[in-house]
One Martini backbone bead per residue (centre of mass of N, CA, C, O) as a GRO file, in nm:
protein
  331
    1UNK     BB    1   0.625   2.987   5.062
    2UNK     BB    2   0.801   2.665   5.014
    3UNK     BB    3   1.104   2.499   5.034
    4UNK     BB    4   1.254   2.155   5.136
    5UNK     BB    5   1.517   2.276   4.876
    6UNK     BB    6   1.699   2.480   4.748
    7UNK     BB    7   1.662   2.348   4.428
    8UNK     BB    8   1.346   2.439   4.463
    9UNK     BB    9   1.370   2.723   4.557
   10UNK     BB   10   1.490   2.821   4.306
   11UNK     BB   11   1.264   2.705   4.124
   12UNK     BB   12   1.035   2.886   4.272
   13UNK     BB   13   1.147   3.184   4.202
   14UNK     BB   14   1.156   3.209   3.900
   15UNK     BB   15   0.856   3.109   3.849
   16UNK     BB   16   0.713   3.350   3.971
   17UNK     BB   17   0.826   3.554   3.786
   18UNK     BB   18   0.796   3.437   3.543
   19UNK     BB   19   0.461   3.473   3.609
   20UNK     BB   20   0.396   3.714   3.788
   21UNK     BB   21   0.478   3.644   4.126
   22UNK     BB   22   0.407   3.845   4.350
   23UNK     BB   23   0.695   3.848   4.623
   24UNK     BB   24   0.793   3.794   5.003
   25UNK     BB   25   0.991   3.787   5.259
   26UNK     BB   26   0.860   3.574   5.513
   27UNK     BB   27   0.960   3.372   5.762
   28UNK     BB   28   1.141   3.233   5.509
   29UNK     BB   29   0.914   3.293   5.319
   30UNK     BB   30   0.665   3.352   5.045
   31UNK     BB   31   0.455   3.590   4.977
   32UNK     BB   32   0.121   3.582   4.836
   33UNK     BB   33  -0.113   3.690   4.663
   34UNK     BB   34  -0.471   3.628   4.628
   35UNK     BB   35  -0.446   3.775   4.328
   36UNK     BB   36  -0.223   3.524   4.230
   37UNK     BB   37  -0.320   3.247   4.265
   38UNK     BB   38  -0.419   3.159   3.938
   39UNK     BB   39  -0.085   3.113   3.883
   40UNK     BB   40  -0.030   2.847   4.053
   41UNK     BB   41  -0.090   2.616   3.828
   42UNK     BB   42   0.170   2.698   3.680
   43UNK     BB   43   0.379   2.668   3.868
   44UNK     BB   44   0.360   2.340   3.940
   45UNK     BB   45   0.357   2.229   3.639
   46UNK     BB   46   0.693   2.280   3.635
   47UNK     BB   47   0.716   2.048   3.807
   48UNK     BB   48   0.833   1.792   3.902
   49UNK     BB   49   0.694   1.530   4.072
   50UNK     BB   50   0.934   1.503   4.249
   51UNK     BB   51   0.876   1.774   4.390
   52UNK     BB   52   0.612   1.911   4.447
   53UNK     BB   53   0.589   1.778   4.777
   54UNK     BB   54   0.861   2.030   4.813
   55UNK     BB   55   0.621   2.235   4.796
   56UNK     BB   56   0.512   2.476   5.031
   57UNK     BB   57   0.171   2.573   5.212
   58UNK     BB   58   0.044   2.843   5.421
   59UNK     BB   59  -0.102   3.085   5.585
   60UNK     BB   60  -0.191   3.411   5.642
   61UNK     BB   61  -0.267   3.647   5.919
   62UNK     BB   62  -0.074   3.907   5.879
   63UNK     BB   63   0.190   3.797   6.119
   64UNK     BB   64   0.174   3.452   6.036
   65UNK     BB   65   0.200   3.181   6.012
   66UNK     BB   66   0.011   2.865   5.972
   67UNK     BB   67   0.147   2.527   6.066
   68UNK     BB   68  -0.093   2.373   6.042
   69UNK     BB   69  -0.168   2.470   5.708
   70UNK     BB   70   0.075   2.252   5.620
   71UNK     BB   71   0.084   2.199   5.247
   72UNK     BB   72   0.111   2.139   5.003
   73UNK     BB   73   0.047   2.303   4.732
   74UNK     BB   74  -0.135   2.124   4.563
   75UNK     BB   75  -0.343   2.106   4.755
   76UNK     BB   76  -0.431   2.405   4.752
   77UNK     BB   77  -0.506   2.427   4.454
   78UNK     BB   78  -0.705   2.214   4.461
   79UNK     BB   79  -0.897   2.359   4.637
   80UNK     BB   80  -0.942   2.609   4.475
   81UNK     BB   81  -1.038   2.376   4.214
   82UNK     BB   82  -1.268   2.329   4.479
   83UNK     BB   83  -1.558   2.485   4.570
   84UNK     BB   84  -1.761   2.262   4.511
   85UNK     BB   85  -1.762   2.058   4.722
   86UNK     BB   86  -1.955   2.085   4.991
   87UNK     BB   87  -2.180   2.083   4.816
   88UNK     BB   88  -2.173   1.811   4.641
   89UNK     BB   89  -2.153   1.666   4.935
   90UNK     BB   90  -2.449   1.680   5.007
   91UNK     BB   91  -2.543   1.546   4.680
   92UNK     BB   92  -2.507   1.247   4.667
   93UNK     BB   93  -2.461   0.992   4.427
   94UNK     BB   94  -2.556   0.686   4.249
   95UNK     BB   95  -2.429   0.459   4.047
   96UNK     BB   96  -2.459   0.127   3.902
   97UNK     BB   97  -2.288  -0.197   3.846
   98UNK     BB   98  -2.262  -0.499   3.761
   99UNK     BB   99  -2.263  -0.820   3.868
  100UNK     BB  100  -2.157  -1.129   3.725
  101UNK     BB  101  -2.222  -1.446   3.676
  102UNK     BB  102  -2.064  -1.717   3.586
  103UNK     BB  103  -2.316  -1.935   3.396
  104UNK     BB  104  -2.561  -1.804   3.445
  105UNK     BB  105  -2.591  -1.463   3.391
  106UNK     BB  106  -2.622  -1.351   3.695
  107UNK     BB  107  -2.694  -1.087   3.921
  108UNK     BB  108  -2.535  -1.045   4.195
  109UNK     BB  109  -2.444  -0.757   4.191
  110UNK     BB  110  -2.337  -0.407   4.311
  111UNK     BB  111  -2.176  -0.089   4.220
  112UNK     BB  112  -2.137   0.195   4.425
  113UNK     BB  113  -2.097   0.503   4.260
  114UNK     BB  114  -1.977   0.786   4.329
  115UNK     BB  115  -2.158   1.137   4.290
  116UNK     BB  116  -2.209   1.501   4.152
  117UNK     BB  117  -2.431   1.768   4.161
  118UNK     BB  118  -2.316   2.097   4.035
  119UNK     BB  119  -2.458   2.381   3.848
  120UNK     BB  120  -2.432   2.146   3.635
  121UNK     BB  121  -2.236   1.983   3.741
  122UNK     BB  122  -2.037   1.700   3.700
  123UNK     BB  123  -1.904   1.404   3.930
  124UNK     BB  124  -1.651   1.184   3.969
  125UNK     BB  125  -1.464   1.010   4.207
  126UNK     BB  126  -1.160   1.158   4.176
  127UNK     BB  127  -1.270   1.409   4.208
  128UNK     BB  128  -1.394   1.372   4.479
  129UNK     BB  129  -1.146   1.219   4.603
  130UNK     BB  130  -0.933   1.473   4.563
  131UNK     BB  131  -1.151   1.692   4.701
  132UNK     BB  132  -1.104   1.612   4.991
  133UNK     BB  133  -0.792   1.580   5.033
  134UNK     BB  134  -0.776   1.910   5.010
  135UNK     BB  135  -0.990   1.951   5.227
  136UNK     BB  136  -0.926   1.712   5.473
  137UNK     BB  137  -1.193   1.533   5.403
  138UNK     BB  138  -1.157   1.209   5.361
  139UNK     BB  139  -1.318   1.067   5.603
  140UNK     BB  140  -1.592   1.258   5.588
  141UNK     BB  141  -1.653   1.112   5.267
  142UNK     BB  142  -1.650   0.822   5.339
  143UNK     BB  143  -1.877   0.791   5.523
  144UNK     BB  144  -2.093   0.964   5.346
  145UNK     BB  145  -2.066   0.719   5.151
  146UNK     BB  146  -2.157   0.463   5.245
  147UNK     BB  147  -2.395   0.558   5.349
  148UNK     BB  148  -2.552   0.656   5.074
  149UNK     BB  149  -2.515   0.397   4.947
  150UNK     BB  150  -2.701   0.216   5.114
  151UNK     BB  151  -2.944   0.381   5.113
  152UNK     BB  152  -2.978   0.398   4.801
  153UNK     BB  153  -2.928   0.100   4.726
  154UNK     BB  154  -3.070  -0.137   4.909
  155UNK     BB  155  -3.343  -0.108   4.830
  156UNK     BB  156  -3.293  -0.209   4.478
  157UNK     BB  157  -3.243  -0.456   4.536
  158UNK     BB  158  -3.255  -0.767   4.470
  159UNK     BB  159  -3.271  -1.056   4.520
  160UNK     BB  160  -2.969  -1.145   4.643
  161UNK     BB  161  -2.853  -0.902   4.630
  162UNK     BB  162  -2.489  -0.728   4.625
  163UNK     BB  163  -2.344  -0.510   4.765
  164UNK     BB  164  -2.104  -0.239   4.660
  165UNK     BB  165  -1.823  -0.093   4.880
  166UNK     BB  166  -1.642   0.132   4.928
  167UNK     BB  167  -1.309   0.174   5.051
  168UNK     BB  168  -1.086   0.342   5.272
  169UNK     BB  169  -0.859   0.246   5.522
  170UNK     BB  170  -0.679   0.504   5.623
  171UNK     BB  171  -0.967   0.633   5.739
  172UNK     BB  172  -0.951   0.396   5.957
  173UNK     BB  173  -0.848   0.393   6.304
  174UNK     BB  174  -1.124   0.288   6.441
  175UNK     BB  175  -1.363   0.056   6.412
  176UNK     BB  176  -1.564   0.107   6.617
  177UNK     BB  177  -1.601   0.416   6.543
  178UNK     BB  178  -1.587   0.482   6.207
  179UNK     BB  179  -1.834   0.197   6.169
  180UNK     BB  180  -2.118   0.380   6.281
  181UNK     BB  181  -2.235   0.486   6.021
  182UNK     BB  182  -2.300   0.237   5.890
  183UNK     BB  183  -2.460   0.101   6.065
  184UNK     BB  184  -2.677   0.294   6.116
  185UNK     BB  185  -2.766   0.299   5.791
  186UNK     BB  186  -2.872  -0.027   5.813
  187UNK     BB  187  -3.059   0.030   6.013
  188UNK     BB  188  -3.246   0.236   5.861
  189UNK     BB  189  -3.265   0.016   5.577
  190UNK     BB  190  -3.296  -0.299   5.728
  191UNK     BB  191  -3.025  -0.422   5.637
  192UNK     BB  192  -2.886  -0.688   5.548
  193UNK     BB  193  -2.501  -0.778   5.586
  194UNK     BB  194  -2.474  -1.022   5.384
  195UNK     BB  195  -2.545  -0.795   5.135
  196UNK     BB  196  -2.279  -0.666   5.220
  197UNK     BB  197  -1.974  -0.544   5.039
  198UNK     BB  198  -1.656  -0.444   5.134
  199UNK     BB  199  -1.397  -0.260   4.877
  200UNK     BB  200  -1.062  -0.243   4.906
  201UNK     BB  201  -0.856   0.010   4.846
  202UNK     BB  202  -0.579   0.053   4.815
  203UNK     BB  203  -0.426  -0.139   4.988
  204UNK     BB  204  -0.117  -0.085   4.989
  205UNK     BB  205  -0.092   0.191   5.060
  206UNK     BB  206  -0.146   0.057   5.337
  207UNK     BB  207   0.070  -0.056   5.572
  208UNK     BB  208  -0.131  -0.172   5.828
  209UNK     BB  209  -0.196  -0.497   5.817
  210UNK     BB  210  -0.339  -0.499   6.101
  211UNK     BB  211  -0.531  -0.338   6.058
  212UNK     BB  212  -0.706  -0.435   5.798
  213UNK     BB  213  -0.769  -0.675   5.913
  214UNK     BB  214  -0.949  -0.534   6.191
  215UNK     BB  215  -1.173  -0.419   5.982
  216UNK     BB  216  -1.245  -0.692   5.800
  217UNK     BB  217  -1.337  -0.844   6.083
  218UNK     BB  218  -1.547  -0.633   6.129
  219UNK     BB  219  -1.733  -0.663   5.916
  220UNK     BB  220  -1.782  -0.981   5.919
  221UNK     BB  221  -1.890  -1.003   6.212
  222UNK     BB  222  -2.150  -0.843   6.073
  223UNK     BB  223  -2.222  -1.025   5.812
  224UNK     BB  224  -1.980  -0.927   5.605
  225UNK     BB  225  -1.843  -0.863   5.355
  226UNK     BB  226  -1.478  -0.896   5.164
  227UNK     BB  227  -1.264  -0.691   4.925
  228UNK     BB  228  -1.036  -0.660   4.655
  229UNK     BB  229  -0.862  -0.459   4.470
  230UNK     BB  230  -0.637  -0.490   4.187
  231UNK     BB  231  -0.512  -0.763   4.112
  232UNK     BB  232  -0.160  -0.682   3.975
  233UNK     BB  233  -0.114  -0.372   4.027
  234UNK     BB  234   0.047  -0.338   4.322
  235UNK     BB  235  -0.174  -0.261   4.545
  236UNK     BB  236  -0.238  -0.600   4.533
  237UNK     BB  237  -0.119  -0.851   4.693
  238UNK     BB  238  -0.039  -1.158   4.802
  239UNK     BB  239   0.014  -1.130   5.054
  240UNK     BB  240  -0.275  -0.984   5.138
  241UNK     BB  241  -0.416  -1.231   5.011
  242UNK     BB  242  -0.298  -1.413   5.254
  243UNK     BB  243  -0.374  -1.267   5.489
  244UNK     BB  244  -0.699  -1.177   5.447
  245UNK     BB  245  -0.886  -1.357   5.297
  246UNK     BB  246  -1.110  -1.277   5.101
  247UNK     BB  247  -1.407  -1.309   4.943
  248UNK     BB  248  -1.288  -1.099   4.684
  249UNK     BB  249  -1.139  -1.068   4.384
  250UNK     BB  250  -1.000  -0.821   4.189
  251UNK     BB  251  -0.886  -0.799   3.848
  252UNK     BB  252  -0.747  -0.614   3.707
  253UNK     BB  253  -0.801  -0.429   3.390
  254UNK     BB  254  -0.527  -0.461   3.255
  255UNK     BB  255  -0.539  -0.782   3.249
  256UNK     BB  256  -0.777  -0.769   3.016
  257UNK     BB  257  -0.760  -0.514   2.824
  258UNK     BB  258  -0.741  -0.715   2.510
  259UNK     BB  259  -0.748  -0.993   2.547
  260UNK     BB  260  -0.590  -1.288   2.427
  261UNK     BB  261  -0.475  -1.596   2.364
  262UNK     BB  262  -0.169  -1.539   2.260
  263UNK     BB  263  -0.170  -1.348   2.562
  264UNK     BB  264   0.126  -1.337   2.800
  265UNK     BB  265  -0.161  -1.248   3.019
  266UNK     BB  266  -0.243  -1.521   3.093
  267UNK     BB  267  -0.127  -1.727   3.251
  268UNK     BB  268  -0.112  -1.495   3.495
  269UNK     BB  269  -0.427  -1.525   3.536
  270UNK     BB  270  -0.413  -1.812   3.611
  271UNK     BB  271  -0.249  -1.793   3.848
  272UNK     BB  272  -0.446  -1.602   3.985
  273UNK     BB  273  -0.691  -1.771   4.020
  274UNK     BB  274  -0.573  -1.997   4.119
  275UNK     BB  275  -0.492  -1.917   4.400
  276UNK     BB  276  -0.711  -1.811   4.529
  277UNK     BB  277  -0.878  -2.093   4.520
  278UNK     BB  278  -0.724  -2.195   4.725
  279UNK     BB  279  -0.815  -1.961   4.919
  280UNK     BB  280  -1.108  -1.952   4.884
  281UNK     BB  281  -1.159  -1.711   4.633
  282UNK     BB  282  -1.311  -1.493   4.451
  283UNK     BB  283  -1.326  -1.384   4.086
  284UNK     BB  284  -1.290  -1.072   3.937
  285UNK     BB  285  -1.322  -0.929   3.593
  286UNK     BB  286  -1.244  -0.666   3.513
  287UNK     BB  287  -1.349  -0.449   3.230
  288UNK     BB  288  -1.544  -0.555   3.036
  289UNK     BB  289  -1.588  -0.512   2.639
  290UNK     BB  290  -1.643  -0.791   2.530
  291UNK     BB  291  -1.641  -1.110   2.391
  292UNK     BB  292  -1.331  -1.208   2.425
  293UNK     BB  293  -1.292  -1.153   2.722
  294UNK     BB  294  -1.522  -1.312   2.814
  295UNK     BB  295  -1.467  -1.595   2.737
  296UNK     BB  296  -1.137  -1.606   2.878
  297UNK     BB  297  -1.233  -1.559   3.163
  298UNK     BB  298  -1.397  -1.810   3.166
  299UNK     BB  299  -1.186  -2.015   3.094
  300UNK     BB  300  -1.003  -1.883   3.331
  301UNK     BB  301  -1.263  -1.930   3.597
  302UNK     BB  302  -1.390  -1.670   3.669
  303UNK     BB  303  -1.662  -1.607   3.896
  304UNK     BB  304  -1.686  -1.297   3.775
  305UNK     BB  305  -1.831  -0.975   3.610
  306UNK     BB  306  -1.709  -0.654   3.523
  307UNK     BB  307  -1.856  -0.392   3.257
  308UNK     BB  308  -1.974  -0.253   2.962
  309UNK     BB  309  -2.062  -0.513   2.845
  310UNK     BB  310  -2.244  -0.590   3.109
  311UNK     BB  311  -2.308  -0.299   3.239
  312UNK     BB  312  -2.326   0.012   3.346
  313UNK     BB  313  -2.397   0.274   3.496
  314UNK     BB  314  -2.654   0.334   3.682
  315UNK     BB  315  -2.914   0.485   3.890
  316UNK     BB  316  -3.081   0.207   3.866
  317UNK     BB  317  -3.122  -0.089   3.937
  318UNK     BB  318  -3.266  -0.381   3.756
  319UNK     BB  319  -3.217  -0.698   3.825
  320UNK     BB  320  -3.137  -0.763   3.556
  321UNK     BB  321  -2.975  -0.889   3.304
  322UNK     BB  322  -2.720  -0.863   3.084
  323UNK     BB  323  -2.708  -0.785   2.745
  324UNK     BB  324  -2.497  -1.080   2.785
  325UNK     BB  325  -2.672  -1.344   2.802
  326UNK     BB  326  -2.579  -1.481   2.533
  327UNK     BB  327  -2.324  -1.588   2.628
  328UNK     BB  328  -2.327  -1.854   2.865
  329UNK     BB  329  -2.282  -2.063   2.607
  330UNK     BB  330  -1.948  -2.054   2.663
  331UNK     BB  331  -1.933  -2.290   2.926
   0.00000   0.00000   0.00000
């Protein structure tokens, strides 16, 4: 283990011995036994975030260290803290969770939500997305839950409605092999793949922004939709919206959540609706959890919804209206 500053070297030195984590220097770092791992997580805890990333670890194989296997502390941290993955992996499940039309109160389509359970414990998309990265398996959980989304989903869906598939694009070096396995899930359950939407995730963290093009391109192409998410939140410019031009666009739930009539979040959201529009693009208001929300989204032109308020994500699609909607006739 080392720091890539000496001011972090000098103080993950400290932090050991604070913590009674003996260590010894070899070939420039130090080396920790493994029987000291678990005082690891307090030892990390007292770095600023942005030091964090400047403490690095490695294997030891009893002779050197192993140069490939060189990650943030926090990243081993987090595997050591996550041995359930592999197997809650094996075993991954969703919960669906509604996207309504607003006007006429009719489920849109699903948005198929990833868990998974192992010995008595579950786990919500956070910590499974958390632990595939700290494991070096973003790409292969990344697939693997597209696959079973499709797989699982699609047979349950209503008439015309539209599966909402989430995915990460950085995992996607290139469109034509990585995106061989969604295929195949299609082929196996039958999909039309025009009521399949995929749903790209922090697209701004992305930087290559003529890949995620040409990913959203080649999903097109085949007969799918695609949405950006979180549009509001920084993580989706207006940049990405006229570039890429999505089927849909989800609007951040920061955005909607607790707004009213005279909050100065409004102007805001009608812009951003209003844009979109421009562009021929769809808008979703995440978040929905009252009834006042709903009504200003619908007021404010929103064209769908999801949120609590309008139906929570359950292990099987219902197919049926949710429990708002007694309030349709609000527009």
């Amino acid at each position: 283990m080392h720091a890539a500053s000496s001011h972090v070297q000098r103080k993950l030195t400290l932090l050991l011995a604070a913590h009674d984590v003996p260590s010894c220097p070899e070939q420039g770092a130090l080396l920790i036994a493994a029987s000291a791992f678990d005082k690891l997580p307090l030892v990390l805890a007292a770095f600023l975030s942005n030091e964090r990333s400047q403490v690095l670890a490695a294997p030891w194989d009893g002779e050197q260290l192993d140069p490939w296997g060189l990650a943030p502390l926090e990243h081993w941290v987090r595997r050591l803290e996550s041995p359930w993955f592999h197997e809650a992996s094996e075993k991954l499940l969703f919960h669906f969770q509604p996207i309504v039309q607003l006007g006429t109160g009719q489920v849109y389509g699903y948005e198929a939500l990833v868990r998974a359970q192992w010995n008595g414990h579950f786990f919500g998309a956070g910590a499974l997305l958390d632990a595939a990265a700290a494991h070096g398996q973003a790409r292969a959980f990344d697939a693997l839950a597209r696959r079973n989304a499709i797989v699982q989903g699609y047979p349950q869906l209503g008439p015309d409605q539209l599966l909402f598939i989430n995915f990460a694009p950085g995992v996607i070096y290139n469109p034509e092999v990585c995106l061989q396995t969604t295929y195949a899930a299609c082929r196996e359950v039958g999909a039309d793949l025009s009521r399949l939407l995929f749903e790209v995730t922090e697209s701004e963290a992305f930087p290559d922004l003529g890949l995620l093009k040409r990913i959203l391109e080649r999903y097109r192409a085949e007969g799918a939709q695609v949405a950006l998410d979180d549009l509001g939140a920084g993580h989706t410019s207006l940049t990405y919206l006229a570039e890429l031009k999505p089927d849909i666009v989800k609007l951040d739930r920061a955005l909607i959540s607790g707004v009213h009539d005279s909050d100065p979040r409004v102007p805001l959201v009608s812009a951003l609706v209003h844009y979109a529009h421009e562009l021929g693009i769809r808008v979703v208001a995440e978040g929905i959890e009252t009834a006042q929300e709903l009504q200003l989204v619908m007021e404010l032109g929103t064209d769908l919804a999801q949120g609590y308020y309008l139906g929570r994500p359950v292990p099987q699609p219902t197919g049926l209206a949710p429990q708002a909607a007694g309030h349709w006739n609000l527009q």
